[in-house]
C-alpha positions in Angstrom: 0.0 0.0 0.0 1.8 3.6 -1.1 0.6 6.6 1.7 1.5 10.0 0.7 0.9 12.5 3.6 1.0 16.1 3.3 1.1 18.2 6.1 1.8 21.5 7.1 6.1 21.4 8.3 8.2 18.5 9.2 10.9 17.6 11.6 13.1 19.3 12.5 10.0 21.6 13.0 8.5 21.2 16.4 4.9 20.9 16.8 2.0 18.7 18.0 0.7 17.7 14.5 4.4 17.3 13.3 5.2 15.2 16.3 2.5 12.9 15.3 2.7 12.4 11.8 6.5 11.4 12.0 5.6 8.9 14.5 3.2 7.5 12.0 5.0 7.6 9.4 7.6 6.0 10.9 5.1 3.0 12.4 3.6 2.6 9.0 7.5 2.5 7.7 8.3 0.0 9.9 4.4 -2.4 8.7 5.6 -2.4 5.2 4.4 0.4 3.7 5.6 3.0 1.1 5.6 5.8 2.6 6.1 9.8 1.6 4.8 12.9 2.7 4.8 16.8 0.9 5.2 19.2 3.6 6.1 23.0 3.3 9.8 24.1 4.6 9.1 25.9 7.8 11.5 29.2 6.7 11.8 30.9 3.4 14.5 31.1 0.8 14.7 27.4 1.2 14.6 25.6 -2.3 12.6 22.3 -3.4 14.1 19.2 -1.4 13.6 15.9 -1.9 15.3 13.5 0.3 14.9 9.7 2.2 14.1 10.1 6.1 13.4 7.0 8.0 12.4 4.9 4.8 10.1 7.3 4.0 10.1 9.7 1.0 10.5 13.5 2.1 9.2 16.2 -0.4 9.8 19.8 1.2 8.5 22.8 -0.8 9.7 26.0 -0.4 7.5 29.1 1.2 7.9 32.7 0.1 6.4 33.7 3.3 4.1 33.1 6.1 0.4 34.6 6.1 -2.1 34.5 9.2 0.1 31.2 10.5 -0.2 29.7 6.9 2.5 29.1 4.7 2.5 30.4 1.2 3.8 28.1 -1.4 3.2 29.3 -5.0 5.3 26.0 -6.7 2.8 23.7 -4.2 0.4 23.0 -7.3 3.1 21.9 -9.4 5.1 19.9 -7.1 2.0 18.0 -5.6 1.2 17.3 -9.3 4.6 16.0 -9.9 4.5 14.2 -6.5 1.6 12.3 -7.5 2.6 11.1 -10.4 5.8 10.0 -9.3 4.5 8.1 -6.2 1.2 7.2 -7.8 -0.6 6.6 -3.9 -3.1 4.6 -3.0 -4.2 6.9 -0.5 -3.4 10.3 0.4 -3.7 11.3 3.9 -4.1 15.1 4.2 -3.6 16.7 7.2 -6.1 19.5 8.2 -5.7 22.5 8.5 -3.6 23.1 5.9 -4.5 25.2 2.3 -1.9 23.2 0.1 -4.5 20.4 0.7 -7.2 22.5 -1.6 -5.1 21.5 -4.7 -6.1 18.2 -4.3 -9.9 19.4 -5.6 -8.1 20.5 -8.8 -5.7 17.9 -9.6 -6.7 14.7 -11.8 -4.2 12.5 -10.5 -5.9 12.9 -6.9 -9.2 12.1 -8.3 -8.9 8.7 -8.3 -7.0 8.0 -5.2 -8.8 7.7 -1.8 -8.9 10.6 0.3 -8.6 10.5 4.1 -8.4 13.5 5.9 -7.4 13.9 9.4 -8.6 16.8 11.3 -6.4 18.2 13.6 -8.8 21.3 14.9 -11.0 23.8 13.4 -9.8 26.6 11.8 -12.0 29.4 13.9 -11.1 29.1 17.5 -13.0 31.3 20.7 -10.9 33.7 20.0 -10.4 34.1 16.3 -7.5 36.7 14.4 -9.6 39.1 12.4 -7.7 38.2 10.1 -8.7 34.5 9.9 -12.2 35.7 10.6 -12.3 37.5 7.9 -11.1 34.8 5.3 -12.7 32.3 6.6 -15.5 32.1 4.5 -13.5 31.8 1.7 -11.6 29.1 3.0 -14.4 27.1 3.9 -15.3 26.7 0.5 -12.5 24.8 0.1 -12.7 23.0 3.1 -16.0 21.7 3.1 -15.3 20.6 -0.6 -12.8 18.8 0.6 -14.9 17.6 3.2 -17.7 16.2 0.3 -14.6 14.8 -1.4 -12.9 12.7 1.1 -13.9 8.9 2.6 -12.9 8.8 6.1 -12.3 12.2 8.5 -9.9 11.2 11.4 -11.0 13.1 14.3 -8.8 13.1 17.2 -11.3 13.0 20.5 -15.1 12.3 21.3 -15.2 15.8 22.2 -13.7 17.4 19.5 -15.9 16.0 17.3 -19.0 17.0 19.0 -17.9 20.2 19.1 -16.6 20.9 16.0 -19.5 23.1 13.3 -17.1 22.4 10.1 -17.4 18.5 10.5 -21.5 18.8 11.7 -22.5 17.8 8.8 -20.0 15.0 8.2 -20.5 13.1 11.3 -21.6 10.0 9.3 -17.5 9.7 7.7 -15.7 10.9 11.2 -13.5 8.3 12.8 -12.1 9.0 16.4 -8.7 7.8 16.0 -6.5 9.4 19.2 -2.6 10.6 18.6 -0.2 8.7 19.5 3.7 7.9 20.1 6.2 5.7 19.6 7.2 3.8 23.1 10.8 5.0 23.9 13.7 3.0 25.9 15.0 4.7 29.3 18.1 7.7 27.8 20.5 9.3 29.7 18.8 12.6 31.4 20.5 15.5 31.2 21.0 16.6 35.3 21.2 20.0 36.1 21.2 22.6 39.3 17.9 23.5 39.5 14.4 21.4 40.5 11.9 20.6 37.7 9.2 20.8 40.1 6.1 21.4 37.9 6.6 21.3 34.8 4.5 23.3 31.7 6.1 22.9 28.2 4.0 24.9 25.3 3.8 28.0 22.8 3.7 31.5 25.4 0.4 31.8 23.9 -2.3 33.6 25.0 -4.9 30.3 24.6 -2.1 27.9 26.6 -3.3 29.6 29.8 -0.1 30.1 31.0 -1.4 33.6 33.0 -3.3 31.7 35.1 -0.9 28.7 35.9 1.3 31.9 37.6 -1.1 33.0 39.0 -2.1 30.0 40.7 1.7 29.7 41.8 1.4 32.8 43.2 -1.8 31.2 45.5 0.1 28.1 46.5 2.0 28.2 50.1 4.5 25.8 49.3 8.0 26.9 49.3 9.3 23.5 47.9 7.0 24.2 44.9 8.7 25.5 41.7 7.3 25.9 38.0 9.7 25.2 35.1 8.0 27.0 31.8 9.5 25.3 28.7 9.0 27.1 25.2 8.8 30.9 23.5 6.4 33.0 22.1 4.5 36.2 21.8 3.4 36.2 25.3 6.9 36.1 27.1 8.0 39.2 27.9 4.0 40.1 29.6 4.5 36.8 31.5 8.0 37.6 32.9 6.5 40.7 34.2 3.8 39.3 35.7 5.9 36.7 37.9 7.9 39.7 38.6 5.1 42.0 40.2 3.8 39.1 41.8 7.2 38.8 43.6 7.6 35.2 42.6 10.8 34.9 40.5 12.4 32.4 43.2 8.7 30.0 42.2 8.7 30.3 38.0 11.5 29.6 35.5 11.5 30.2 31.9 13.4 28.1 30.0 12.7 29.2 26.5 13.3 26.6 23.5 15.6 23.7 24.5 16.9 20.6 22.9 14.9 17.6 22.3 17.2 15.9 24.8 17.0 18.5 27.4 12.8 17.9 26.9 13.2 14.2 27.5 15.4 14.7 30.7 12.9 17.9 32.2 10.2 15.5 31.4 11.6 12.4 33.5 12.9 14.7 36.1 9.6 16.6 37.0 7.0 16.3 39.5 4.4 16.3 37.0 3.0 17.9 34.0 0.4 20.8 34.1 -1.6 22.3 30.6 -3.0 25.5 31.4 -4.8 26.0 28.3 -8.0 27.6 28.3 -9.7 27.2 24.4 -10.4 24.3 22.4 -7.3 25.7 20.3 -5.7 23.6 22.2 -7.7 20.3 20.4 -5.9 17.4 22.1 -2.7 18.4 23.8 -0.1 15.8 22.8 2.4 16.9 25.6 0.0 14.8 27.8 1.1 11.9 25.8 4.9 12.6 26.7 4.5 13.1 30.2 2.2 9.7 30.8 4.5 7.8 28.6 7.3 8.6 31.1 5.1 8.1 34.0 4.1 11.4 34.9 0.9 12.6 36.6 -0.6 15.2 34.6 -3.1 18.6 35.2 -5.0 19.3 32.6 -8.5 21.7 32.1 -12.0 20.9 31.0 -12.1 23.3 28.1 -15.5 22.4 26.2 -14.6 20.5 22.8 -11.0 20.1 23.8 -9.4 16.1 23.8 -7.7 16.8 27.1 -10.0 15.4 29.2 -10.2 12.6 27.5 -6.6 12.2 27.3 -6.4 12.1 31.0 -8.7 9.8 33.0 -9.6 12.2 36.0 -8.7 11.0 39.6 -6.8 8.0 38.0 -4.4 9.5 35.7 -4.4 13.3 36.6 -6.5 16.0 37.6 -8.7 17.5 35.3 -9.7 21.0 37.0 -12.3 24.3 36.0 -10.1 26.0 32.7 -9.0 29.5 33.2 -9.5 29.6 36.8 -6.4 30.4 39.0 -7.7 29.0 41.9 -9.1 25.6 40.5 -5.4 25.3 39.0 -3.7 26.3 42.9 -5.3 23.7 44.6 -4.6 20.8 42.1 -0.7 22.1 42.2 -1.3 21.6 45.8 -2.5 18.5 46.0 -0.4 16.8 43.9 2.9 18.5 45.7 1.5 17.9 49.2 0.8 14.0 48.2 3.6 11.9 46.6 2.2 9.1 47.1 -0.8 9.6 45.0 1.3 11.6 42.5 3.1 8.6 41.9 0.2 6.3 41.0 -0.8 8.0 39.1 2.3 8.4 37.2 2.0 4.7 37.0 -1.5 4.9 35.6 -1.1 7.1 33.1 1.9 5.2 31.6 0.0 2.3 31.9 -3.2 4.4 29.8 -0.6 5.2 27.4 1.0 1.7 26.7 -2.6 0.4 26.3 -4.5 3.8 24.4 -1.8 5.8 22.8 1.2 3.7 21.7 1.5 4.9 18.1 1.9 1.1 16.8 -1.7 0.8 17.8 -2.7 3.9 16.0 -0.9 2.8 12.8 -3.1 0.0 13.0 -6.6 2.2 13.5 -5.3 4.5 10.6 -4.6 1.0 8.5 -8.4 -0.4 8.9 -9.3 3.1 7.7 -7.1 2.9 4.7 -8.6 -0.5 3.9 -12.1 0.2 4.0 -12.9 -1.5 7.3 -13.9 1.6 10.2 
């Protein structure tokens, strides 16, 4: 069976979607299949590049710039068409949301090739840019074309799904189909100086919630309590401030980007794992993933729509607590610092959920009975 995915960027781009669809890729690599994927380069200036990775055939095309968070490839049309006839798929597996995809409406070597599209989250969030509000409705002509086109819709949670308008009408094709990971083996962690403590690793975006996750630190009365902020964005400088005028810079450390390695060894040497976020933006929260698969108790929030809470099992895997609410976010940080013992277990649970829900070899095989006609 060929696969050709295209998505959005690729490794050595970071990012939930990105995560996930190497990990397939490299599960679906490893069952047999032939394998490629078009993806945009995630700078500009960067030329056409075609190259093996993992088994799998990589075709990155190059972006003249970057528009409302969307890449703008003018050679996309002709490379896809080139793509296609080169690799001649079976299926194509188009990862949403993602304009490139459109082309496929206009292309005659897509028409005859299944079409499964995997929806990753809405385009319109609760807080929309005017900018994508605006263009929108164009887009969505596109979209639910693509929509009418395709077989199967791969929806990542229960909840998205029955929250999502875009896919309302397409209920009858959707296929929950969680993200997943490859399993990996113990690695040499990285020590350091400092304690992990709690650990929050995301975009400093206003929709992560990382505002109220300081707050709360500013609520809890536990000296032995520190918060370790891994990532970079818009919001940084406003959220160093804050810690500062709450007087808390001995409680919160930003850590900015760090290395994939670092990640792994922050991960294994925290307390547990909290996700602030605060809008269904945030559709599924695949940091979750890493943190149960290295045994780590997790704090999530019940934002309407989002997969988080059905990521972690409440009370057995982590604590799923009121979004944007300070408080509600304090007195889980408490809890799970006051009480090792139960932080532990359910460390141990989640990894155990994750061996058993989320192990990306199990996903491949989901994604497979979709391919083949049988979910």
């Amino acid at each position: 069976m060929k696969i050709l995915h295209i998505g959005k960027y690729f490794a050595p781009f970071k990012g939930g979607i990105e995560n996930m669809m190497l990990a397939l890729m490299q599960a679906q690599v490893k069952q047999g299949l032939s394998v490629s994927a078009l993806v945009h380069h995630h700078q500009t200036g960067k030329p056409f590049l075609s190259s093996t990775e993992g088994g799998a055939n990589v075709y990155r095309v190059p972006i003249i710039a970057k528009l409302l968070f969307v890449p703008v490839a003018l050679s996309a049309y002709w490379h896809l068409k080139a793509i296609l006839k080169k690799e001649q798929p079976d299926v194509i597996h188009a990862h949403l949301p993602n304009v490139t995809c459109f082309w496929l409406l206009l292309l005659k070597q897509a028409s005859n090739r299944k079409l499964v599209l995997h929806w990753h989250s809405d385009v319109i969030g609760d807080k929309p840019n005017w900018g994508i509000k605006c263009l929108y409705p164009v887009y969505r002509i596109f979209e639910k074309a693509l929509l009418v086109r395709a077989e199967r819709i791969i929806v990542t949670s229960q909840n998205y799904l029955h929250s999502s308008k875009p896919l309302r009408p397409f209920r009858h094709k959707c296929v929950v189909v969680p993200l997943g990971l490859e399993d990996i083996p113990d690695k040499p962690v990285t020590d350091s100086s400092f304690d992990v403590g709690a650990l929050c690793i995301g975009r400093l975006t206003y929709y992560k919630g990382h505002k109220y996750l300081i707050n709360a630190m500013a609520k809890v009365n536990d000296k032995k309590l520190v918060l370790t902020i891994v990532g970079d964005g818009d919001e940084r400088t406003k959220l160093e401030t804050m810690v500062r005028e709450l007087g808390i810079t001995d409680k919160v450390r930003f850590l900015g980007q760090v290395s994939d390695e670092m990640l792994y060894s922050l991960i294994v040497r925290c307390r547990f794992l909290v996700l602030p976020s605060i809008e269904r933006t945030e559709a599924f929260g695949l940091v979750l993933l890493e943190a149960m698969r290295a045994g780590k108790a997790c704090i999530c929030t019940d934002v309407p729509g989002s997969g988080m809470s059905n990521v972690v099992d409440h009370q057995s895997t982590g604590l799923v607590v009121k979004h944007a609410s300070a408080e509600a976010l304090a007195q889980a940080l408490l809890q799970l610092s006051e009480n090792e013992v139960q932080t532990s277990k359910l460390g141990e649970n989640g990894r155990l959920r994750f061996l058993t829900q989320f192990k990306v070899g199990e996903i491949e095989k989901l994604v497979r009975a979709i391919y083949q006609g049988k979910k």
